[in-house]
C-alpha positions as CSV (number, residue, x, y, z in Angstrom):
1,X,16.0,156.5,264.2
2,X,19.1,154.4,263.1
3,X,21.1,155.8,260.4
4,X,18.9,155.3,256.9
5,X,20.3,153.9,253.6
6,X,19.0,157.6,251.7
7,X,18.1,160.5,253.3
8,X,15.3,162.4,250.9
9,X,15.2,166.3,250.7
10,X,11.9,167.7,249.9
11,X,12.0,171.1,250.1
12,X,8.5,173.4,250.6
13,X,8.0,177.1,250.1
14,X,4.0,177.4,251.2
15,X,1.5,175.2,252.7
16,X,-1.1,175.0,249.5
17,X,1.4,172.1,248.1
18,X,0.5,168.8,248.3
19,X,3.5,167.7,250.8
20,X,1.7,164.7,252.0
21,X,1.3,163.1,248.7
22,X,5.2,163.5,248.5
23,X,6.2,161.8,252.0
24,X,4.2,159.4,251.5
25,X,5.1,158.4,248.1
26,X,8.4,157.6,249.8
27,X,7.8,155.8,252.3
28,X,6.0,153.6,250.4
29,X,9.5,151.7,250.1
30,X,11.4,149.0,252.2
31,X,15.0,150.3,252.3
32,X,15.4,152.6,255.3
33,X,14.8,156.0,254.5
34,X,14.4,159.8,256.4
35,X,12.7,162.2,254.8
36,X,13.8,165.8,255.7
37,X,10.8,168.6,254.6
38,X,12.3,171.5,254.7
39,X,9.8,174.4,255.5
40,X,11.1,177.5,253.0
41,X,9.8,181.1,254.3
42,X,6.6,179.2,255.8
43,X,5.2,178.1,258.8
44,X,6.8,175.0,259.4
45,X,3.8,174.2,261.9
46,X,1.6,174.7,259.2
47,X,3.7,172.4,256.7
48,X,3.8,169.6,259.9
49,X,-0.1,170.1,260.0
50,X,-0.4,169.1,256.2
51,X,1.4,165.7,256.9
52,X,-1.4,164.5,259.0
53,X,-0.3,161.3,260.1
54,X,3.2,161.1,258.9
55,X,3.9,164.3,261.1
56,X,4.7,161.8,264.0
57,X,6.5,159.1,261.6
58,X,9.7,158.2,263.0
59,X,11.3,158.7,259.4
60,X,9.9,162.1,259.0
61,X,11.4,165.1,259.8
62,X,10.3,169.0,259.6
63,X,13.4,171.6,259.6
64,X,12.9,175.4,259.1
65,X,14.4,177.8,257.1
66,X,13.5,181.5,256.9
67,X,16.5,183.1,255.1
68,X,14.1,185.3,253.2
69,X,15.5,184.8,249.5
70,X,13.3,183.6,247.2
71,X,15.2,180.6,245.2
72,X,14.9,176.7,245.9
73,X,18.7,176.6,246.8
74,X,18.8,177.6,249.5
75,X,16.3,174.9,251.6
76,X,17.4,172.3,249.2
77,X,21.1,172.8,250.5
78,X,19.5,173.1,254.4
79,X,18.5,169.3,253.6
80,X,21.5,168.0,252.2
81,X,23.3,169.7,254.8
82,X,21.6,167.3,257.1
83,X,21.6,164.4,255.4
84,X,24.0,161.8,256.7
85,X,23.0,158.5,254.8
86,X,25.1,156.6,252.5
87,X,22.8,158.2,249.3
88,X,20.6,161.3,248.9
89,X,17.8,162.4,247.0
90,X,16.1,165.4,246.4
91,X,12.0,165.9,245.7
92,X,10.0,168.4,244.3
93,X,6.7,169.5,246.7
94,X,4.9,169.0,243.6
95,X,6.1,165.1,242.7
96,X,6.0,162.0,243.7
97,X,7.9,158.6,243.6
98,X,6.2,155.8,242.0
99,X,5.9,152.9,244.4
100,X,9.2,151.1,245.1
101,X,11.4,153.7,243.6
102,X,13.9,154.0,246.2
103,X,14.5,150.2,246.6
104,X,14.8,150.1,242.8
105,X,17.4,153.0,242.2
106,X,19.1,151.6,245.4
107,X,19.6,148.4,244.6
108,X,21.1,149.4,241.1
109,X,23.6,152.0,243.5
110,X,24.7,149.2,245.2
111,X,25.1,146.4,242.8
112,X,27.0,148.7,240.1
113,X,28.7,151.1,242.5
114,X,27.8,154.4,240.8
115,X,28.0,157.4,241.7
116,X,24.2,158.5,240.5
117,X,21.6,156.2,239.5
118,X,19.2,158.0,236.9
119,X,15.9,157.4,237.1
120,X,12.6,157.0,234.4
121,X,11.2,160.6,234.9
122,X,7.3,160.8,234.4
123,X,5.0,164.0,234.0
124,X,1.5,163.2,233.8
125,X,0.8,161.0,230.8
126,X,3.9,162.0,229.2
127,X,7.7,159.9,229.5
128,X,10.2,162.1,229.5
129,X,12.9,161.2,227.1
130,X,16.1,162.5,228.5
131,X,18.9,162.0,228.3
132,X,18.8,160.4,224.4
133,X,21.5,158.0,225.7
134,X,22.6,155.1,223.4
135,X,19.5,152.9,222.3
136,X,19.0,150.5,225.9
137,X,21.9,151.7,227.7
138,X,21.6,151.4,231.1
139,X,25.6,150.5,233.4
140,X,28.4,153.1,232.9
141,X,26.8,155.9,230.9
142,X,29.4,158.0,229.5
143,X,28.8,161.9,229.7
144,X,29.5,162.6,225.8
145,X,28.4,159.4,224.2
146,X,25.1,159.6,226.3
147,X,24.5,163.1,226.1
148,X,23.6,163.0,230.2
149,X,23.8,166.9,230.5
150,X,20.2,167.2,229.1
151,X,19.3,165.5,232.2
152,X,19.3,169.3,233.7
153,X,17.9,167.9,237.4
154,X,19.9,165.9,239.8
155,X,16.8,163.9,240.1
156,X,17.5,160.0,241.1
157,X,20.2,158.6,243.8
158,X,23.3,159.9,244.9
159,X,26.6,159.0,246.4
160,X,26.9,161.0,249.2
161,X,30.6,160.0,249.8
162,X,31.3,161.2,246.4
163,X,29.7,164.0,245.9
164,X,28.1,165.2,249.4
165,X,29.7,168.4,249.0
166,X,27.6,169.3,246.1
167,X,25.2,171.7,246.5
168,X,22.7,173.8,244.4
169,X,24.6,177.4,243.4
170,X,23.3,179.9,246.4
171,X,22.2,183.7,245.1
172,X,21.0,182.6,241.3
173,X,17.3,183.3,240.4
174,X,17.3,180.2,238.2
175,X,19.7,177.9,237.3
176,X,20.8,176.8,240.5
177,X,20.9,173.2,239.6
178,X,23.0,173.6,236.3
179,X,26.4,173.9,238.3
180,X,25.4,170.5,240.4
181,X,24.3,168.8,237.7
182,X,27.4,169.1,235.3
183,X,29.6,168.0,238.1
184,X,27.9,165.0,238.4
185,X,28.3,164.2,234.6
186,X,31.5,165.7,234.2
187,X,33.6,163.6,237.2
188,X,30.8,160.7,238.4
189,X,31.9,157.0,237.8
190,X,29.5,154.0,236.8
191,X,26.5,155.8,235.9
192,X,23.5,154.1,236.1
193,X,20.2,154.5,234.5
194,X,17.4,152.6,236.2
195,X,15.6,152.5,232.5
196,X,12.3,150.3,233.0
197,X,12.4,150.8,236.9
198,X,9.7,153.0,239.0
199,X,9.9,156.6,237.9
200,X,9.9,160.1,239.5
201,X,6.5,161.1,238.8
202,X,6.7,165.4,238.1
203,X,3.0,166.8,238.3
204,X,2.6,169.6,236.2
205,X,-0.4,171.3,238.5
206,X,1.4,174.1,240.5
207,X,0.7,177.6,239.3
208,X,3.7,179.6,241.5
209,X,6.9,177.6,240.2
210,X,9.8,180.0,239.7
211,X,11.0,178.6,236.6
212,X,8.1,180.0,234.5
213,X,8.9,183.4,235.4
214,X,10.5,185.1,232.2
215,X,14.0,187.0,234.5
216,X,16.8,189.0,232.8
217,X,18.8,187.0,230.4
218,X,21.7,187.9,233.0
219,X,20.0,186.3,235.5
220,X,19.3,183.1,234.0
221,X,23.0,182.5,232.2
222,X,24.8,183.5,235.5
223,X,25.6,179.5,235.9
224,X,27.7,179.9,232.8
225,X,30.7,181.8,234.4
226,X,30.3,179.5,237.3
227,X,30.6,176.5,235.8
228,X,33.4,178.0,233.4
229,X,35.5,178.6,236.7
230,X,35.6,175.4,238.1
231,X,38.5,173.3,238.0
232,X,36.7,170.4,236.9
233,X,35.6,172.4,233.2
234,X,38.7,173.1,232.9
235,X,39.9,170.2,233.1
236,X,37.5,168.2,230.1
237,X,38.4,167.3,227.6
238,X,36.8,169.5,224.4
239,X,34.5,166.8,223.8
240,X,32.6,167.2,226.7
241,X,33.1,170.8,227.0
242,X,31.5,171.2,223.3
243,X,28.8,168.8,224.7
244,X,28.1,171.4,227.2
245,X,27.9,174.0,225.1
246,X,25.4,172.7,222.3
247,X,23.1,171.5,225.5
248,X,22.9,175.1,226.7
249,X,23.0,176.8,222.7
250,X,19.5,174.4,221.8
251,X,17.7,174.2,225.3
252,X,18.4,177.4,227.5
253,X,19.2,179.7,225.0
254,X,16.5,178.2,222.3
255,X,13.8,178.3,225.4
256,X,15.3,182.0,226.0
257,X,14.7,183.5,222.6
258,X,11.1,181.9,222.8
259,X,10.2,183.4,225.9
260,X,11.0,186.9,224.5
261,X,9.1,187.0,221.5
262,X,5.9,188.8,223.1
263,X,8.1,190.4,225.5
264,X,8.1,194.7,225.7
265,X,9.7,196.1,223.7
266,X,9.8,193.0,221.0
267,X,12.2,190.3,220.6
268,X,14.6,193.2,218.7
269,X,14.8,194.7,222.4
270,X,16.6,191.5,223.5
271,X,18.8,190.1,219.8
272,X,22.1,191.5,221.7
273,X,22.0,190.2,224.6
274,X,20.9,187.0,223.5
275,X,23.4,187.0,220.7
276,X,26.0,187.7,223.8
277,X,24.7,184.9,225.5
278,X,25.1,182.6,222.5
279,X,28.9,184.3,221.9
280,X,29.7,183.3,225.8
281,X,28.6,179.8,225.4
282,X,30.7,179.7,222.1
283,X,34.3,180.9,224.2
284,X,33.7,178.2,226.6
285,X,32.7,175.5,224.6
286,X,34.6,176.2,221.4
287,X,32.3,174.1,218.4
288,X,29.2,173.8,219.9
289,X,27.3,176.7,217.2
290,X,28.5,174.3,214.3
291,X,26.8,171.4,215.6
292,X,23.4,173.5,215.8
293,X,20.5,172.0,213.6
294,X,19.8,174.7,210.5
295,X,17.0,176.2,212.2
296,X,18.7,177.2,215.5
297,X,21.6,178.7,213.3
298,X,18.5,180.6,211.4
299,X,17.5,182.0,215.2
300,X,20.7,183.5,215.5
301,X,21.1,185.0,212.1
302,X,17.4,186.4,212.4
303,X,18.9,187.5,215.6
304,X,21.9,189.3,214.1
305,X,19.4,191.2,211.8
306,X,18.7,195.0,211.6
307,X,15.4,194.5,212.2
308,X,14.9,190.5,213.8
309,X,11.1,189.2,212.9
310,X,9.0,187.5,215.9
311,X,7.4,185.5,213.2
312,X,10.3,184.7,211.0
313,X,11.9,183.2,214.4
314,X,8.6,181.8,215.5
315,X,8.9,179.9,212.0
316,X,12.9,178.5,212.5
317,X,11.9,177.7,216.0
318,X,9.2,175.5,214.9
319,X,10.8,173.7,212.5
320,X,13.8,172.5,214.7
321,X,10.7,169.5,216.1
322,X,9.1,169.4,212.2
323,X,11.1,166.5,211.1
324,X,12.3,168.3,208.1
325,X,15.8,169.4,207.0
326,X,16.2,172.5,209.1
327,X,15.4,170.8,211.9
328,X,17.7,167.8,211.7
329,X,21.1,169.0,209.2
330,X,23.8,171.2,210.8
331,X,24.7,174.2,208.6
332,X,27.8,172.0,207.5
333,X,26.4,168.6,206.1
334,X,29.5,166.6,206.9
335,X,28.7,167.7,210.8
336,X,25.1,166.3,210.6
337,X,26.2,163.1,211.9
338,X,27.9,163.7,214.6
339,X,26.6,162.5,218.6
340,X,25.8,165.9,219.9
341,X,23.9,167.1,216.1
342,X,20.4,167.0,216.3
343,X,19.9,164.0,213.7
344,X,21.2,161.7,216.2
345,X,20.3,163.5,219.4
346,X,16.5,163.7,218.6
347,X,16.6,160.3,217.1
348,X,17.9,158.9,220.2
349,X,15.1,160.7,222.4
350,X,12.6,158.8,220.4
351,X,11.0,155.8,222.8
């Protein structure tokens, strides 16, 4: 086929997902596309059986990969490897594109010149709110102001002559995007947030995603010395870098702590390494543990304790979404305001 205007990267690890359903929610567009399924540790005749149809498409295409590691790097990176077009995108096996989505992200690309194009991100019935950019923005997001590195995903358009030598960090159990998508954030130009366009519709039906399994804490904060050698991290400025670090402190870490409170040996098994955790993000992103709402900072003292309580920290964890003081104030009122605190950050992910 003639060279396309994106080349899509849907990457599939076993022939039970619904891979149709994704193809063909993109070719359900007008701008020339080419769709590259890459067959993960599978059959890849099986995988072209579950097409049907769109097996023979002209814009379809089936590549193999049987490197025998277990990690959605690795196939996503054998896509973009291939891709050629001016813009990339990259699909879950799971998802689909709402009709149209393509022609809307690419006709923002193109008309404001950014680097990445953001798009309205759907799961089932839900909206998701992220980033909690500044009320309506939508032309030249700003990495701090707009908080864009809670956009975790590189989900939405890219420019391929900017940053076609990204690619998702090989050899990490989980993670793998983390390093991709702070580079986009950190160095992209013109940002652009298709807002009230089509979305990326996630479905939330798979049983066998990776990022449900509870891993070693080393496992899933290896990103964090990757990203902290790069010469572009270096380079921010602290503002961004503190951004950084308060993302990973109340998501990651936060989502860490929670997954280890039934875990053997109790959460008491796993306080110093999380603790450690917490400390690393601190070095590299000098601030971010002030800007913590009261709650988080109650985590980490619980954390700290002789004897840390599953249910004391179940009780601090809920209240950082209760709407109460805990949950909104940093531990220093006179840092409560500020754009990364949570008063601001969790007002501006309200719809």
């Amino acid at each position: 086929m003639p060279l396309p205007d994106v080349d899509v990267v849907i990457p599939v690890h076993t022939p039970s997902r619904p891979i149709e359903r994704a193809v063909r929610s993109v070719l359900a567009n007008t701008v020339a596309v080419r769709v590259t399924v890459v067959a993960h540790n599978t059959n890849a005749d099986a995988i072209a059986a579950n097409l049907a149809d769109l097996a023979d498409h002209p814009g379809v295409r089936v590549l193999s990969l049987q490197d025998g590691i277990s990690s959605p790097a690795g196939p996503m990176n054998h896509g973009i490897d291939a891709a050629e077009a001016p813009y990339f995108c990259v699909l879950g096996s799971d998802d689909e594109l709402d009709p149209g989505a393509l022609d809307s992200w690419h006709t923002v690309a193109v008309s404001t010149g950014a680097t990445t194009v953001i798009p309205r991100v759907r799961v089932e019935q839900s909206v998701e709110t992220t980033p909690p950019t500044r009320r309506g923005r939508t032309r030249d997001l700003d990495p701090v102001k707009d908080r864009l590195l809670y956009r975790c995903m590189p989900l939405g358009l890219i420019d391929r002559s900017r940053f076609g030598h990204l690619r998702f960090t090989p050899g990490l159990a989980s993670g793998e995007d983390l390093e991709f998508t702070a580079e986009l954030w950190f160095t992209g130009s013109h940002i652009a947030y298709d807002r009230n366009g089509p979305a990326y519709f996630g479905h939330d039906d798979a049983t066998d995603r990776v990022t449900r399994t509870v891993r070693p804490l080393a496992e899933d904060f290896a990103f964090l010395d990757i990203v902290a050698a790069r010469p572009w991290y270096a380079a921010a400025g602290a503002d961004l870098r503190r951004a950084f670090g308060v993302k990973n402190l109340r998501v990651h870490l936060m989502d860490a702590v929670a997954a280890r409170l039934e875990a053997p040996g109790g959460i008491e098994a796993h306080s110093a390494e999380l603790l450690a955790v917490a400390a690393r993000i601190e070095r590299m992103s000098p601030g971010a543990i002030a800007l913590l709402a009261r709650a988080d900072r109650k985590v980490l003292v619980e954390l700290g304790g002789s004897a840390p309580s599953a249910e004391q920290i179940r009780t601090h964890l809920t209240a950082r979404w209760g709407g109460g003081p805990d949950g909104r104030l940093t531990a220093n009122p006179f840092l409560s305001l500020h754009r990364q605190a949570p008063y601001r950050t969790l007002r501006d992910m309200l719809p």
